[in-house]
Each structure stands twice: as structure tokens, then as C-alpha cells.
TORMI-615329 format. One record per residue: residue number from 1; residue in one letter; x, y, z of N, C-alpha, C, O, CB in turn. Coordinates in nm, 3 decimals, padded with zeros to 5 digits, always signed. Glycine has a CB too. Layout:
residues N
R  nr rest    n_px    n_py    n_pz   ca_px   ca_py   ca_pz    c_px    c_py    c_pz    o_px    o_py    o_pz   cb_px   cb_py   cb_pz
R NUM    A       X       Y       Z       X       Y       Z       X       Y       Z       X       Y       Z       X       Y       Z
...
end
This chain:
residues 99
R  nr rest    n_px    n_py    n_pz   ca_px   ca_py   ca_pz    c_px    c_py    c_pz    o_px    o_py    o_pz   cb_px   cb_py   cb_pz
R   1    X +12.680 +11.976 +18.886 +12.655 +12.084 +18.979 +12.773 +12.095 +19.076 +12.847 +11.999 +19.097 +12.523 +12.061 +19.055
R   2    X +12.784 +12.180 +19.118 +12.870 +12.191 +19.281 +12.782 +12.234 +19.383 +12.682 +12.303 +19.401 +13.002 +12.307 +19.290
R   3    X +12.881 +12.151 +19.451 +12.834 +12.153 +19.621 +12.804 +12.288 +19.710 +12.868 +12.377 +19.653 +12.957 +12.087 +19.705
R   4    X +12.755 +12.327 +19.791 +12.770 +12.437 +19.905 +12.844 +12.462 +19.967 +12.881 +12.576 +19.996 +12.715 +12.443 +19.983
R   5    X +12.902 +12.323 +20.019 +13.003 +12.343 +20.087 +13.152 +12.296 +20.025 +13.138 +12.187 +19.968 +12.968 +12.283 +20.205
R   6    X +13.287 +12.342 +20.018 +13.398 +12.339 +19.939 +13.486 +12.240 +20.087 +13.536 +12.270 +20.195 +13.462 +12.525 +19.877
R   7    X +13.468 +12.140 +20.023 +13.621 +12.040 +20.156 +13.723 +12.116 +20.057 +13.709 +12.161 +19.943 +13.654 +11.776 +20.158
R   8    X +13.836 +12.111 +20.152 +13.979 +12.163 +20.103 +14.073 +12.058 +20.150 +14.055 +12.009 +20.261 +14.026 +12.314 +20.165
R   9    X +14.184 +12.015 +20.066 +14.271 +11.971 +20.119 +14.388 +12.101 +20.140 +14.410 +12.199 +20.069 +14.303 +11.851 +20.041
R  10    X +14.459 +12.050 +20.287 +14.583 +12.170 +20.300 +14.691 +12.085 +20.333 +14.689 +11.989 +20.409 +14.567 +12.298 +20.427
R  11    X +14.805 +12.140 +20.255 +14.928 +12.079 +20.281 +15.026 +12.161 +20.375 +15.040 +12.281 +20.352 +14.991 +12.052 +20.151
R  12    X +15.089 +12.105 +20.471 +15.143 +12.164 +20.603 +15.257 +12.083 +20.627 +15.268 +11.962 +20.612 +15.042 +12.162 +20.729
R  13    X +15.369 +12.198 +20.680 +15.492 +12.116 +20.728 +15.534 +12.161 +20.837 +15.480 +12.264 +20.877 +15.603 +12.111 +20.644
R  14    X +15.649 +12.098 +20.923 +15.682 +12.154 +21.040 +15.777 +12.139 +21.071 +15.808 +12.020 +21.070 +15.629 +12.135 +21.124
R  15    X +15.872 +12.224 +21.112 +16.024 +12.236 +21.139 +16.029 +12.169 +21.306 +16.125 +12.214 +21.368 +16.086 +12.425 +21.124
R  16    X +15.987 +12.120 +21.345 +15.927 +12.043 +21.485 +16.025 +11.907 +21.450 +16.061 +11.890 +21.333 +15.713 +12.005 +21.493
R  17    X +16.063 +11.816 +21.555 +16.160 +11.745 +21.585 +16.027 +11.627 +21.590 +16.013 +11.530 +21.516 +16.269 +11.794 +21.720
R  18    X +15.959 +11.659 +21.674 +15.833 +11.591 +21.727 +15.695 +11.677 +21.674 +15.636 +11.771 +21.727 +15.841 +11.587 +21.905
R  19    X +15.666 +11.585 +21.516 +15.540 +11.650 +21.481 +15.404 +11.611 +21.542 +15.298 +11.627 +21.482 +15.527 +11.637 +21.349
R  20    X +15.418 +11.555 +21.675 +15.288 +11.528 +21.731 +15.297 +11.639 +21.860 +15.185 +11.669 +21.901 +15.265 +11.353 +21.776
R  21    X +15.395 +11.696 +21.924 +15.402 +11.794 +22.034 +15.314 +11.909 +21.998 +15.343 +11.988 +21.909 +15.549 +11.842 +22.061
R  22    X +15.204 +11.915 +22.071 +15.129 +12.030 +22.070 +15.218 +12.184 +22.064 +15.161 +12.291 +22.085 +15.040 +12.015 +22.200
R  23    X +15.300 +12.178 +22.045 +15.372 +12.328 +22.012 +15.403 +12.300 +21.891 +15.427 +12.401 +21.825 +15.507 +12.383 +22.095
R  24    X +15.410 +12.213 +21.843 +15.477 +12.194 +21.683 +15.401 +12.351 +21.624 +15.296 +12.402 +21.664 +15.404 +12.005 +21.572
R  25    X +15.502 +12.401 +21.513 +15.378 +12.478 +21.475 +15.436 +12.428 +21.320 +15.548 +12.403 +21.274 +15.358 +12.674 +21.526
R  26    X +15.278 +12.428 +21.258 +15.261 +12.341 +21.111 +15.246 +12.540 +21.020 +15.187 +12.640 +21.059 +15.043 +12.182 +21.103
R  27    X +15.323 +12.515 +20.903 +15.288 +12.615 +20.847 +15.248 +12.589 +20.693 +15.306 +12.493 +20.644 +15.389 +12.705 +20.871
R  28    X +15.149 +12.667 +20.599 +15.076 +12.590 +20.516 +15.157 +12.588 +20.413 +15.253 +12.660 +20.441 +14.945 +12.631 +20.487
R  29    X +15.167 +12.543 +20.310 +15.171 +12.531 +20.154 +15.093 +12.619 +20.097 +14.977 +12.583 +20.117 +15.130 +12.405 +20.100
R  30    X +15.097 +12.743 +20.018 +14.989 +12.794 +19.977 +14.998 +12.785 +19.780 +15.103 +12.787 +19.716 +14.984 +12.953 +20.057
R  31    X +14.874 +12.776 +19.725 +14.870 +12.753 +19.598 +14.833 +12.853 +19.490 +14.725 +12.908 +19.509 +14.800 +12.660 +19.590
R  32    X +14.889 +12.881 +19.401 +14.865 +12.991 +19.312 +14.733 +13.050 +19.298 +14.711 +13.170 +19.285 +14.903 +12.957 +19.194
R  33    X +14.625 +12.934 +19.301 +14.456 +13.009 +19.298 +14.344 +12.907 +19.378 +14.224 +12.933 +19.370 +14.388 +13.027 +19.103
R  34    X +14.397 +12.779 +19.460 +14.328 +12.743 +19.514 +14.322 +12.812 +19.630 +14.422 +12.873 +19.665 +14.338 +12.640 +19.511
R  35    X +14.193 +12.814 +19.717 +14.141 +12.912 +19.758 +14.210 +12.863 +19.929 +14.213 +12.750 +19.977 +13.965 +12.927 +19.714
R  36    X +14.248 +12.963 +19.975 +14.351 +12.991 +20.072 +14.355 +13.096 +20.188 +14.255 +13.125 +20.254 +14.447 +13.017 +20.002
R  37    X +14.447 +13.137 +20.202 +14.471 +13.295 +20.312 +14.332 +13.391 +20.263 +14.323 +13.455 +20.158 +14.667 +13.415 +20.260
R  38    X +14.231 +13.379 +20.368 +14.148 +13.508 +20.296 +14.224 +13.663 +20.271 +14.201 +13.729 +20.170 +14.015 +13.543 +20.401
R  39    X +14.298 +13.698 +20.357 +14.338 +13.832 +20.310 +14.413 +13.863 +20.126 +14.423 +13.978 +20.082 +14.453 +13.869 +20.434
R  40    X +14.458 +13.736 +20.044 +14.475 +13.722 +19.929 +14.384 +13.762 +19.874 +14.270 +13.745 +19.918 +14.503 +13.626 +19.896
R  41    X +14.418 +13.844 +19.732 +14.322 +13.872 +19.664 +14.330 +13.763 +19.567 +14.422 +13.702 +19.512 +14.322 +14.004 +19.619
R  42    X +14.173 +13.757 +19.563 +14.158 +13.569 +19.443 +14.211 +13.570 +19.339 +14.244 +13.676 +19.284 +14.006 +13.507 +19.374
R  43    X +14.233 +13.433 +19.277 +14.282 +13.464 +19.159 +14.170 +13.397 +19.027 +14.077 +13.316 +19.034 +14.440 +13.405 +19.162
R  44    X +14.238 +13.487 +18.893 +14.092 +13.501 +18.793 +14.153 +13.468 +18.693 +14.188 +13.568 +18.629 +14.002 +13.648 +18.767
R  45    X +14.191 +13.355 +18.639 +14.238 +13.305 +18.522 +14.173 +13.282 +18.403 +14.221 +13.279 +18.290 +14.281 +13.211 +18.546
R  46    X +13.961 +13.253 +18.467 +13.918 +13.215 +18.328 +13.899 +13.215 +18.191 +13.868 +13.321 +18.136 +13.874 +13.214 +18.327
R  47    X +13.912 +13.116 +18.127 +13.840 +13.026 +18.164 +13.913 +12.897 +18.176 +13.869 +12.789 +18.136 +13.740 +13.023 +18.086
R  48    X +14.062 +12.924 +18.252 +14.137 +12.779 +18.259 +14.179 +12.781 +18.417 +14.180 +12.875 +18.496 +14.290 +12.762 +18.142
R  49    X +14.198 +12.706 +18.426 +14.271 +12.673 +18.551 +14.438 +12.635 +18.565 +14.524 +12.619 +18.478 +14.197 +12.560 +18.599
R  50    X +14.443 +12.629 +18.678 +14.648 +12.525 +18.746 +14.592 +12.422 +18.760 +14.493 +12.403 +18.830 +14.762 +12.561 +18.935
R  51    X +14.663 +12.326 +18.679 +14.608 +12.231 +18.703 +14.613 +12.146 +18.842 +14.506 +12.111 +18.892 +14.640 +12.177 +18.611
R  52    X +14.728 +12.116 +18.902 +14.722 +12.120 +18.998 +14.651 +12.137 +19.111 +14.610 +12.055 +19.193 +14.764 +12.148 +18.990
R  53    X +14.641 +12.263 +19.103 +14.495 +12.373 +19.218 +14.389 +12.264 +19.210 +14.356 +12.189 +19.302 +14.401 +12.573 +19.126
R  54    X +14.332 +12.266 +19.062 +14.217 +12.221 +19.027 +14.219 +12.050 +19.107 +14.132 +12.014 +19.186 +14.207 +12.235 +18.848
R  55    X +14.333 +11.965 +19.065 +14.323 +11.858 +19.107 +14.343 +11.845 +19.249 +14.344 +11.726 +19.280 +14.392 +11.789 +19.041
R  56    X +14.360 +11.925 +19.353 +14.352 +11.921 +19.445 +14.220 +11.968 +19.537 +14.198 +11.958 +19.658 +14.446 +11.960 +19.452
R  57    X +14.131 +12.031 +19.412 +13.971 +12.003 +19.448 +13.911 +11.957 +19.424 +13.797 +12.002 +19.437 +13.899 +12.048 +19.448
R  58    X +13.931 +11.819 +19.364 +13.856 +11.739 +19.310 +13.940 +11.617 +19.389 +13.871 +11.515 +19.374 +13.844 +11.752 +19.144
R  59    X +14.048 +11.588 +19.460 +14.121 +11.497 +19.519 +14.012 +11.516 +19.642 +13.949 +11.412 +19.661 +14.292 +11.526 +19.536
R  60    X +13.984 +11.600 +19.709 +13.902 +11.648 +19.825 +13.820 +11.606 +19.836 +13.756 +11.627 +19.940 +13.869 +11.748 +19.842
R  61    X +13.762 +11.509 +19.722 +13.633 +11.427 +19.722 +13.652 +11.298 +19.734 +13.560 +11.225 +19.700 +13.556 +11.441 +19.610
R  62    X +13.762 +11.248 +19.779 +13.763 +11.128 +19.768 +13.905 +11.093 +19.840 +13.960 +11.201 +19.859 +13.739 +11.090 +19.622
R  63    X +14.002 +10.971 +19.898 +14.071 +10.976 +19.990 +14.179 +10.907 +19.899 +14.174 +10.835 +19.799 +14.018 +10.921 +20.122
R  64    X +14.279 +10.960 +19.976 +14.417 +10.938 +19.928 +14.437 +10.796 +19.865 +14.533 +10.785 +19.788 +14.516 +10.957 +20.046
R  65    X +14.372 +10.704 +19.883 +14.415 +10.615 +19.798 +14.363 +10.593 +19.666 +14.397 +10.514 +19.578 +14.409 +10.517 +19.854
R  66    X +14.264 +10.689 +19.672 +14.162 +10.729 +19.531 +14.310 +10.807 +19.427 +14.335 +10.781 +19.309 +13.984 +10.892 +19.588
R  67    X +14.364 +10.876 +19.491 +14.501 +10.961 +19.453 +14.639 +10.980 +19.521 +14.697 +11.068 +19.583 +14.466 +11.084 +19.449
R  68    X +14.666 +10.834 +19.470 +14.792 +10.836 +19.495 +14.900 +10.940 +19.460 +15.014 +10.911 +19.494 +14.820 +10.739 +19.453
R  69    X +14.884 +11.035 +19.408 +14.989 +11.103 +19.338 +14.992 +11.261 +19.485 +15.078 +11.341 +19.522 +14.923 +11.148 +19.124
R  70    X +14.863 +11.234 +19.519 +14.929 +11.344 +19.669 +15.027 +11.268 +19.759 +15.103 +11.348 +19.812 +14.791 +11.397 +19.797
R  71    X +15.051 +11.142 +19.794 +15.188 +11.091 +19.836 +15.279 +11.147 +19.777 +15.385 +11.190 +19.823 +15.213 +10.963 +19.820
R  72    X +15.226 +11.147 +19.632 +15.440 +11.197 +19.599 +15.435 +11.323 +19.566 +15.544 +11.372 +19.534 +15.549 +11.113 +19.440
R  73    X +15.302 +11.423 +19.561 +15.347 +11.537 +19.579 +15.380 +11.570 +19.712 +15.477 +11.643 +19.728 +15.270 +11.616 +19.529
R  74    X +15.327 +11.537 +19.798 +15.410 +11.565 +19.954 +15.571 +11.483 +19.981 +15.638 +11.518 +20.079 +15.292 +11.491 +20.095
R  75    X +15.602 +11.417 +19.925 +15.701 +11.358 +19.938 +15.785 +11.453 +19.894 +15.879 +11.483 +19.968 +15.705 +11.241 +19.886
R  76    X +15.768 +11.531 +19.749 +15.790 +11.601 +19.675 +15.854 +11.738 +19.766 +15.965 +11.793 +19.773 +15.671 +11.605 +19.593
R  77    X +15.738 +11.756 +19.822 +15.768 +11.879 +19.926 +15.845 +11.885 +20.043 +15.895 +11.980 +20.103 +15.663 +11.920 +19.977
R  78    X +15.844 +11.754 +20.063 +15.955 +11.705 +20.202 +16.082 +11.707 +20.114 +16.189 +11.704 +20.176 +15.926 +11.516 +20.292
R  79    X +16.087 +11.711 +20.013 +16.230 +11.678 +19.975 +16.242 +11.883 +19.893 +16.359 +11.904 +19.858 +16.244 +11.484 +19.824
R  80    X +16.196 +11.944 +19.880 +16.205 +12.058 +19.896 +16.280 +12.078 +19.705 +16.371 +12.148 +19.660 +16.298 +12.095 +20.057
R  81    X +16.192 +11.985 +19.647 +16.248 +11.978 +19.499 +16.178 +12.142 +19.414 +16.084 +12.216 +19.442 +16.173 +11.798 +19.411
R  82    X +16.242 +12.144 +19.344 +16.263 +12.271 +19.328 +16.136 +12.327 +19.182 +16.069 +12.425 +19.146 +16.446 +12.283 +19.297
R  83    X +16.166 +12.191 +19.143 +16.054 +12.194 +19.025 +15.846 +12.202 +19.087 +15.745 +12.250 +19.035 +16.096 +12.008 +18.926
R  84    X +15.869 +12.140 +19.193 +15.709 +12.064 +19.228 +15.674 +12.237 +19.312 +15.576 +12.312 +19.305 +15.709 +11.856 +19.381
R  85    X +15.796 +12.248 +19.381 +15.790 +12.418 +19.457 +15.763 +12.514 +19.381 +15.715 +12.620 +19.422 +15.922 +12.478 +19.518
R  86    X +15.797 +12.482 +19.217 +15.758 +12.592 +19.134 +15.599 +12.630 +19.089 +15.556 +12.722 +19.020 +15.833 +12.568 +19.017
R  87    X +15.510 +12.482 +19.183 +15.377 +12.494 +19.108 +15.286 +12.579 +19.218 +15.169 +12.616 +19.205 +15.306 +12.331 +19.065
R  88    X +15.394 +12.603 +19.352 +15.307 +12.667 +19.456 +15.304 +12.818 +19.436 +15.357 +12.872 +19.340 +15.357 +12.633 +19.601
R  89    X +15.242 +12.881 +19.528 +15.284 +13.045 +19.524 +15.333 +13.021 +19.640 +15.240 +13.077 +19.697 +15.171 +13.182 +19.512
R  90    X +15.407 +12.981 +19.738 +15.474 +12.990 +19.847 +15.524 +12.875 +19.890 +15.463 +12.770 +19.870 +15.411 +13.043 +19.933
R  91    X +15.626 +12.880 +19.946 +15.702 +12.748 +19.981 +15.747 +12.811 +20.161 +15.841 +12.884 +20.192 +15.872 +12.709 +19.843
R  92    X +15.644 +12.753 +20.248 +15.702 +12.820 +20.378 +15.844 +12.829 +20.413 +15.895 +12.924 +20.474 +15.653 +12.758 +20.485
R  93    X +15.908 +12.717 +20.368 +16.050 +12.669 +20.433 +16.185 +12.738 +20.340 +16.307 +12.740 +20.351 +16.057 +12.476 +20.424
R  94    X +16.115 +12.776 +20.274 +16.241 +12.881 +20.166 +16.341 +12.908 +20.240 +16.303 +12.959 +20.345 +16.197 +13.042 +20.106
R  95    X +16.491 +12.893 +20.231 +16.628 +12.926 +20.269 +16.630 +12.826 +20.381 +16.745 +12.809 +20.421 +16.661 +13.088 +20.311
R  96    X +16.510 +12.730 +20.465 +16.596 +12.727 +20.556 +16.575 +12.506 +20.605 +16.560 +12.453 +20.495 +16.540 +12.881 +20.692
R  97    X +16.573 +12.454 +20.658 +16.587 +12.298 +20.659 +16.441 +12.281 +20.625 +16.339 +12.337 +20.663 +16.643 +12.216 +20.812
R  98    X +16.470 +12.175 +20.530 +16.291 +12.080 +20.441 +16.204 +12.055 +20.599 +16.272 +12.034 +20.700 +16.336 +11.830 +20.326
R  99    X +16.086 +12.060 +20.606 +15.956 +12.004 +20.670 +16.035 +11.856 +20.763 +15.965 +11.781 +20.830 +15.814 +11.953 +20.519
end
């Protein structure tokens, strides 16, 4: 079955010097069809999924050391690799210094 309620994990970076300063501003990671910006229109692939997407709703159930592999996809993203950027639909930091 599924749940009622959907936990999400969100991935966020910040061009901030000091990512604990309440002005930092964090901007998201957004993903090809995990569910995101409401003004997006959803996306309808069935009956398959990204895999990715998918494993990042099912990571949501359980804590990072259950899934190690979100360490190195965020690592991934701090390092602004070009391949792991290809699995997002948006990469906030495009043209300008990594997270």
C-alpha cells in the first residue's frame, strides 16, 4: 500500500560563505518527475519511472545511513559533475561557482 502522507527528501545548495547565516539563501535541486515546484506540470511516464526520482522516494523512508549512495550523490552535486547533473531537470548553479 502507500501512505497518505508523501515525506520528500530535497536537495539544496548555497552560494553562502556561511551556510548556517540566516540569509544564506538555499536553492533546490529539482528532479525530472519527483514531485516538486507545484506550478510544474507533473510528469506521466507510466508505467516506468527515473530511477533515481523513484529511489529518492523510497530513501525518504528510512535515513541516510540506510542509503549511503545520497552522500555521493550530493557530493556529486557539490562537485557540479556533469554526468549526475544530467539526471536532474535543473541544476540551480548552472554557469556560475558549485554549492
Amino acid at each position: 500500500s502507500i501512505t497518505k502522507e508523501r515525506t520528500e527528501i530535497i536537495l539544496q545548495g548555497t552560494s553562502s560563505l556561511d551556510p548556517q547565516d540566516p540569509t544564506a539563501v538555499w536553492e533546490e535541486f529539482e528532479f525530472k518527475c519527483k514531485p516538486g515546484d507545484l506550478r510544474r506540470r507533473p510528469c506521466l511516464i507510466s508505467p516506468y519511472h527515473y530511477r533515481l526520482d523513484w529511489l529518492m522516494w523510497f530513501a525518504a523512508f528510512q535515513t541516510y545511513e540506510q542509503n549511503e549512495w545520497i552522500i555521493h550523490l550530493a557530493g556529486k552535486l557539490l562537485a557540479q559533475e556533469e554526468e549526475t547533473l544530467s539526471l536532474l531537470a535543473t541544476n540551480p548553479f548552472a554557469g556560475r561557482e558549485p554549492p
